[in-house]
GUZA-280301 format. One line per 10 residues: number of its first residue (from 1); for each residue x, y, z of C-alpha. Coordinates in Angstrom, 3 decimals. Example, Ala and Ser with C-alpha at 12.3 -4.5 7.8 and 13.67 -1.06 7.14 Angstrom:
! residues 2
1	12.300/-4.500/7.800  13.670/-1.060/7.140
***
This chain:
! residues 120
1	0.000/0.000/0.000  1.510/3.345/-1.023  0.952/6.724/0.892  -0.232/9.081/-1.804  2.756/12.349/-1.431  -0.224/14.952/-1.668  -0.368/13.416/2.227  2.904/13.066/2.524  3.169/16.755/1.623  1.202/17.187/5.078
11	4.686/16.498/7.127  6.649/19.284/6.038  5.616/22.924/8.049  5.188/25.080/5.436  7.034/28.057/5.704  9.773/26.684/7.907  12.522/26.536/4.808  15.624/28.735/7.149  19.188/29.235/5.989  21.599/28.889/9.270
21	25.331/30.016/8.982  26.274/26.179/7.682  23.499/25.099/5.480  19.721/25.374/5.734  16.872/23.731/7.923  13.211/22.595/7.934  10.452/21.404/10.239  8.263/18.621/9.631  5.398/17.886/11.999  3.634/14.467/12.211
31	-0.005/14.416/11.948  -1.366/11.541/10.056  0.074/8.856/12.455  2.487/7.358/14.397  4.853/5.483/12.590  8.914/4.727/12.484  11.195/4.929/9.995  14.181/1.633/9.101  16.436/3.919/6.326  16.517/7.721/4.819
41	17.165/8.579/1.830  19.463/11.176/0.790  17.677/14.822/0.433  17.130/16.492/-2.978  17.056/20.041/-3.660  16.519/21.269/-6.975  17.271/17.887/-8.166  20.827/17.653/-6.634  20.787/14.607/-4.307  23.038/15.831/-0.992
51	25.637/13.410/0.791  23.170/12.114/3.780  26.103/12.328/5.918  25.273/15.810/6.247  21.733/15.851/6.974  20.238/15.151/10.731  17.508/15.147/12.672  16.950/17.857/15.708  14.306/16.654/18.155  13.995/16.567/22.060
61	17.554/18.561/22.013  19.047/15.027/20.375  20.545/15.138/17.109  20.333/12.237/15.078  22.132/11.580/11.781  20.572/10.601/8.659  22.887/7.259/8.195  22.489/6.081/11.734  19.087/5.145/10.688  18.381/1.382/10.283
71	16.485/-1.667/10.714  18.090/-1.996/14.469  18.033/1.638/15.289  14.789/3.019/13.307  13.690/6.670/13.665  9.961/7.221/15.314  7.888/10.099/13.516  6.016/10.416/16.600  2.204/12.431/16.721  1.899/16.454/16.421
81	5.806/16.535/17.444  8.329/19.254/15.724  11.132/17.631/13.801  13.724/19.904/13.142  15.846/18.479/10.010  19.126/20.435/9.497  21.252/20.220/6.577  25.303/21.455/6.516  27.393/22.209/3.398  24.367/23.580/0.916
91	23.614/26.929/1.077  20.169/28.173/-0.481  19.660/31.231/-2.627  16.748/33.292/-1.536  14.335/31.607/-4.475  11.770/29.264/-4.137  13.427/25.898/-3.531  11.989/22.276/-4.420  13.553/19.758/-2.160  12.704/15.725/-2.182
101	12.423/13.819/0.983  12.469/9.652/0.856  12.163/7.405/3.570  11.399/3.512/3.623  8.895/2.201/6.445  8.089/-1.333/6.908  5.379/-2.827/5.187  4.812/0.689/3.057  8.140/0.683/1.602  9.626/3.588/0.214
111	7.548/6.872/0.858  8.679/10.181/-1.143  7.545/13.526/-1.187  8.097/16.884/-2.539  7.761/20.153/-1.702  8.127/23.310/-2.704  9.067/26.957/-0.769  11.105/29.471/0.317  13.448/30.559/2.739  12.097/33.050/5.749
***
C-alpha cells in the first residue's frame, strides 16, 4: 500500500525553509500517524541529491544523523511533534526551492515527497 505524497506533503511545516550560517533547515510535523522509519534517503534540492552524511535530525535537544538510521536503530515520527531536520554544506539562494524527501517504512516501503518553498 503506497501513501499518496499529496499526504505526505502534510509532514513538512510550510514556511519553515531557514538558511543557518552552515546550510539550511526545515520542520516537519507528524499528523497523520504514528509510525517509524528503518532507512533515509538522501535529500534532494533542486534535483541535486546531498551526501546524507550531512543531513540530521533535531528533536527533544538530540541530534540524530541521517545514516544512523536502520532496521536496528529506526527513527519514530512520533504524533503532532516538531522535527527539526538540518542540513550542513548547501547553502540556499533566496528563491523558491523544491527539495525531495524519501524514507522507507516497513510494510509501506519507500515513501517520497516533494515540496516546494522558500526561505524566511
Amino acid at each position: 500500500m503506497k501513501v499518496p505524497e499529496f499526504i505526505l506533503r502534510k509532514l513538512y511545516v510550510r514556511g519553515s525553509l531557514r538558511s543557518t550560517p552552515n546550510g539550511f533547515e526545515f520542520l516537519l510535523k507528524n499528523t497523520l500517524g504514528s509510525g517509524y522509519t528503518t532507512k533515509l534517503l538522501p535529500l534532494k534540492v533542486d534535483g541535486n541529491e546531498l551526501h546524507i552524511a550531512s543531513t540530521c535530525f533535531y528533536v527533544d535537544h538530540v541530534t540524530i544523523p541521517f545514516a544512523s538510521i536502520t532496521e536496528e536503530n529506526p527513527f519514530t515520527l512520533a504524533m503532532n511533534k516538531d522535527i527539526k531536520i538540518e542540513v550542513e554544506g548547501t547553502l540556499l539562494s533566496g528563491e523558491e526551492h523544491k527539495i525531495r524527501m524519501g524514507f522507507m517504512v516497513k510494510g509501506l516501503g519507500v515513501l517520497e515527497f516533494t515540496f516546494t518553498d522558500r526561505e524566511v
